[in-house]
ZADRENLO-844418 format. One line per 10 residues: for each residue x, y, z of C-alpha. Coordinates in steps of 0.02 Angstrom, whole numbers, plus 50000, padded with zeros to 5 digits. Layout:
X:Y:Z | ...
//
This chain:
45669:56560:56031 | 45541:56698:56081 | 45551:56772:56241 | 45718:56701:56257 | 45854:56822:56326 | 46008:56840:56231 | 46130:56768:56388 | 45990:56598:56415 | 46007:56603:56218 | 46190:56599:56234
46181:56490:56368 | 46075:56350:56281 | 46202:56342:56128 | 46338:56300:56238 | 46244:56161:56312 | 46202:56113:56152 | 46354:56133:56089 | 46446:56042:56242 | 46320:55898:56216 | 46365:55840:56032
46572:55885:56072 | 46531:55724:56200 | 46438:55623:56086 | 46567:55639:55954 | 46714:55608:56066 | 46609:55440:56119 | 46594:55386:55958 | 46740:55426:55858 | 46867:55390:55988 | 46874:55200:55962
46903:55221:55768 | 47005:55364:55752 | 47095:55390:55911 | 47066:55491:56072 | 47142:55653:55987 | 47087:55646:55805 | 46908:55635:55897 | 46952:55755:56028 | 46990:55885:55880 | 46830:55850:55762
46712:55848:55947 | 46808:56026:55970 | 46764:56088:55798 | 46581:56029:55793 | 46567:56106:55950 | 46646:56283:55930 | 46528:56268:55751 | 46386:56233:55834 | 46420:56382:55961 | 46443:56496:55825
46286:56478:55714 | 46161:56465:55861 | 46242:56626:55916 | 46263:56702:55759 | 46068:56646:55691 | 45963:56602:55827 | 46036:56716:55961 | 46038:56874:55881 | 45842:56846:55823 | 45815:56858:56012
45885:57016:56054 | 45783:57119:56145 | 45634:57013:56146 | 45672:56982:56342 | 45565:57041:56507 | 45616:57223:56470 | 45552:57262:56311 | 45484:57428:56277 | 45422:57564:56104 | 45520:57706:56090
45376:57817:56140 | 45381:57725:56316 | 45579:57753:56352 | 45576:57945:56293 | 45404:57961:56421 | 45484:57872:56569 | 45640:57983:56531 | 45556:58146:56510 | 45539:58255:56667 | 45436:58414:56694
45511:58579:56596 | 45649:58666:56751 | 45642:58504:56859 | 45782:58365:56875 | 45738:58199:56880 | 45811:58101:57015 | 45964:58018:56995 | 45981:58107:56852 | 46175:58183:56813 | 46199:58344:56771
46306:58356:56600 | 46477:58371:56637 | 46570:58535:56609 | 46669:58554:56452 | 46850:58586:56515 | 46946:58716:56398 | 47050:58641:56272 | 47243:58636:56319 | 47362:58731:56183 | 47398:58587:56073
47566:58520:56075 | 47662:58487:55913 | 47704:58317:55887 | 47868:58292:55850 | 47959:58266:55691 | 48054:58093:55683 | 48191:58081:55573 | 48173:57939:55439 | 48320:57786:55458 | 48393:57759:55287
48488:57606:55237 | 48678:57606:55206 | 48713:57661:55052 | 48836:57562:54932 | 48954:57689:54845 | 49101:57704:54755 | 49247:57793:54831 | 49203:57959:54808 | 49368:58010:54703 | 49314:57894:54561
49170:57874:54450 | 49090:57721:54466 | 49105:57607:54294 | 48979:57476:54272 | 49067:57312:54254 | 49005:57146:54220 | 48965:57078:54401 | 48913:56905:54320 | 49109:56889:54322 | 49077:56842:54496
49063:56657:54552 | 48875:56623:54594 | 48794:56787:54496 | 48696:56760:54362 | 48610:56889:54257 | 48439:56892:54349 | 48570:56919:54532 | 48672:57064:54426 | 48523:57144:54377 | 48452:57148:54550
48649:57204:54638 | 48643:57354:54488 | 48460:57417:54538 | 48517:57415:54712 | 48672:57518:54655 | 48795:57391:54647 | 48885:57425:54479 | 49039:57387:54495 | 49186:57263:54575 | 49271:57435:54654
49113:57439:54766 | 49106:57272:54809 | 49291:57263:54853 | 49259:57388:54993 | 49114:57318:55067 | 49099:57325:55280 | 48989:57175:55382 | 48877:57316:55381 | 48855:57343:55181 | 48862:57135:55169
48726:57127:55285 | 48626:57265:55206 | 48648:57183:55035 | 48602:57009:55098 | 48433:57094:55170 | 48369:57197:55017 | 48448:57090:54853 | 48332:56962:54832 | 48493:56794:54788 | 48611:56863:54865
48590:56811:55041 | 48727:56679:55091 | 48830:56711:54922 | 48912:56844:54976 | 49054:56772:55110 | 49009:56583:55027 | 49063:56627:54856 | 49193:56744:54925 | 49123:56909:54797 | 49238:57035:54913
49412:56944:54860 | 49344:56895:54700 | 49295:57096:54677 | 49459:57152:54750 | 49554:57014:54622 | 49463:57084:54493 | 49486:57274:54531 | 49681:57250:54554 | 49678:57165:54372 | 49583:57292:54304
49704:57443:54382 | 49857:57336:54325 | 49790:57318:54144 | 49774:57517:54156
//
């Protein structure tokens, strides 16, 4: 591939590459099917593409008509000490640098939080009381807050949906198993016991 520029380089591959994707689909089409040899003629192709590019293509660069040392750029470059070479452009002038402008600060969303009214303190029942939790679904509702059937009685759509979203189990359970009037069953029986 000497003396080969990189685009005829390039250029060959596809042909080559173009070449076998016809002779496959020629071949295998009768005993596999017009799109099973369609896909593997597509493949070979695209892999044949890629490695001449990638091996034989990249040997080549820079071995094409312009091909010159170092030394021989920096002389043709070079002009006499005071004089400009023509067509040269003059470096552009460094505009001053504007006052920077703080970015500004963007306030972090946080997911609704599941509390307890606010008048109580929150006791930690047994949420595997609940039809459809088990103990690995309690222990995931209790890291996520969820301690007790007073909270889960007062749930919104909004606290269902956040709890569906970030308890791993509990998405679906919720409204299927009915855990808000099974909570607020629970929480009456436990204030009536009282």
């Amino acid at each position: 591939m000497t003396g080969m520029s990189k685009d005829m380089c390039r250029t060959v591959g596809m042909a080559l590459g173009a070449a076998l994707a016809l002779v496959l689909l020629l071949s295998l089409s009768q005993p596999l099917g017009l799109l099973p040899a369609l896909l593997l003629a597509l493949i070979a192709a695209a892999a044949v593409l890629t490695g001449f590019n990638r091996f034989l293509c990249a040997s080549s660069a820079g071995q094409g008509p312009v091909q010159a040392s170092v030394a021989e750029a920096r002389e043709a470059v070079a002009a006499p000490a005071g004089e400009m070479q023509p067509g040269a452009i003059p470096a552009p002038e460094v505009a001053p640098k504007a006052a920077s402008v703080a970015k500004p600060e963007l306030a972090e969303v946080e997911p609704p939080v599941v509390e307890a009214p606010a008048t109580e303190t929150v006791t930690k029942d047994d949420l595997q009381q609940l039809k459809g939790v088990g103990p690995k679904l309690a222990q995931a509702l209790n890291d996520a807050g969820v301690l007790s059937f007073a909270q889960i009685a007062s749930w919104t759509e909004a606290d269902v949906a956040w709890v569906e979203e970030n308890v791993k189990g509990a998405r679906g359970r919720i409204g299927r198993d009915g855990w808000i009037a099974q909570a607020q069953a629970l929480t009456a029986a436990t204030e009536a016991a009282d």
